[in-house]
C-alpha positions in Angstrom: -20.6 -45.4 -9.3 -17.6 -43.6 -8.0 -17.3 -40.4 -6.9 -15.0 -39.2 -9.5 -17.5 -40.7 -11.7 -20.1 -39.0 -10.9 -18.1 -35.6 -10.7 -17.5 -36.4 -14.6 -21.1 -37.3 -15.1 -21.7 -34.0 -13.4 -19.9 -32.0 -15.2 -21.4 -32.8 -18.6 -24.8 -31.5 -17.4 -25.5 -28.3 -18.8 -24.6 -25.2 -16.4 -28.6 -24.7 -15.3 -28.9 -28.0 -14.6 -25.6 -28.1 -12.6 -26.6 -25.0 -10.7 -30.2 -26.8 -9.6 -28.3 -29.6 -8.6 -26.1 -27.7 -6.4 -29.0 -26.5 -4.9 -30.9 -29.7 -3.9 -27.3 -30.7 -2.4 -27.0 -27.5 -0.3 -30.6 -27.7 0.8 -30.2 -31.4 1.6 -28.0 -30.7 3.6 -30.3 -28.8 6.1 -32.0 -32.3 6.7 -29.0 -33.5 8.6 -29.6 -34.0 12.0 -27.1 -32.1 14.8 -25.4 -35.1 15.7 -24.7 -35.7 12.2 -23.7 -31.9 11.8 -21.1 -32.3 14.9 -19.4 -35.6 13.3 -19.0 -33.9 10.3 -17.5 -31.3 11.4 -15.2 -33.2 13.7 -14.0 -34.8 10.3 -13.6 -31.9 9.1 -10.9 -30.8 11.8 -9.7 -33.9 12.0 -8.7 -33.6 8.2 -7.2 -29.9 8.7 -5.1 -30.9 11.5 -4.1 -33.9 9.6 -2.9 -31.2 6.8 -1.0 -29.1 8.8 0.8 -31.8 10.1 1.6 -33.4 7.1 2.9 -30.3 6.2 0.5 -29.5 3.2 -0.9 -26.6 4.2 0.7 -23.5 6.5 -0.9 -21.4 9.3 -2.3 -17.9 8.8 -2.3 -16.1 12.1 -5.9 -14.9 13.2 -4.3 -11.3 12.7 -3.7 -12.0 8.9 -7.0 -13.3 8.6 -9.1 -10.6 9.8 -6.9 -7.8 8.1 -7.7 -10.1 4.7 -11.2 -10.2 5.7 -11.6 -6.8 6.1 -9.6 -5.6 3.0 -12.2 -7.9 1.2 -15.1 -6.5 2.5 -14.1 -2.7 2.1 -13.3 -4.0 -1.9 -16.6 -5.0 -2.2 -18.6 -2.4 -0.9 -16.5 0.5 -2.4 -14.9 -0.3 -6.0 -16.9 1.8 -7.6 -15.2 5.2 -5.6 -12.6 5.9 -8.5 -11.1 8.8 -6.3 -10.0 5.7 -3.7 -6.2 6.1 -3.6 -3.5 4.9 -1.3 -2.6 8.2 0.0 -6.7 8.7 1.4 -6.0 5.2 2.8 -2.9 6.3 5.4 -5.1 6.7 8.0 -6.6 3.4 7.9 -3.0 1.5 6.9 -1.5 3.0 10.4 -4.5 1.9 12.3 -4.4 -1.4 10.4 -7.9 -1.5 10.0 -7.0 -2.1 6.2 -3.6 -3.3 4.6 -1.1 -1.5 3.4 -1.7 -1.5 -0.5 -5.3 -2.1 0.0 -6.0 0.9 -2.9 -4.2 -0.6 -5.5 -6.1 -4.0 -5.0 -9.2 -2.2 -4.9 -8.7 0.2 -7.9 -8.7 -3.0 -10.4 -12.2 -3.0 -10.1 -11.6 -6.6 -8.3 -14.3 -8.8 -7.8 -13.9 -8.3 -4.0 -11.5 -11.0 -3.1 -7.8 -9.8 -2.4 -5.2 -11.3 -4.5 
């Protein structure tokens, strides 16, 4: 069976079986052994640098990253402060601790990821 057939068998499972099978996966993947951890991982880098090469995927500068990061972390621990506004934000957009807009993400009661 191929993988894409077994993603379609997959996906006609019923969504608590799906979700115990996603479990036994993850936790299977604890029995790995390190060496087996590394390799995989080395794929995995292997396949990302292969990406940005090709040109399919761009670089985000750490910077960008951790101000993302952060803007989705401060979303999901305070959406439910309706008084949150952009103007109480200034000193945290001129530090850059958060980014600039950050309130008006937050104050759509988001789910905690940034747009």
């Amino acid at each position: 069976m191929s993988r894409e057939e077994l993603e379609n068998e997959i996906k006609k499972l019923p969504p608590k079986e799906r979700a115990e099978l996603a479990k036994w996966i993850v936790e299977s993947l604890d029995e790995l052994s390190e060496s087996e951890i590394v390799a995989l991982w080395a794929e995995e880098a292997e396949r990302r640098l292969d990406e940005l090469e090709q040109g399919l995927v761009t670089e985000i500068p750490a910077e960008e990253v951790l101000r993302r990061a952060r803007a989705v972390i401060l979303c999901s621990t305070l959406p439910s402060i309706p008084t949150l506004t952009q103007r109480s934000l200034r000193p945290f957009s001129s530090t850059r601790l958060v980014p600039r807009g950050w309130g008006r993400r937050c104050s759509r009661k988001s789910s905690g990821r940034s747009p």
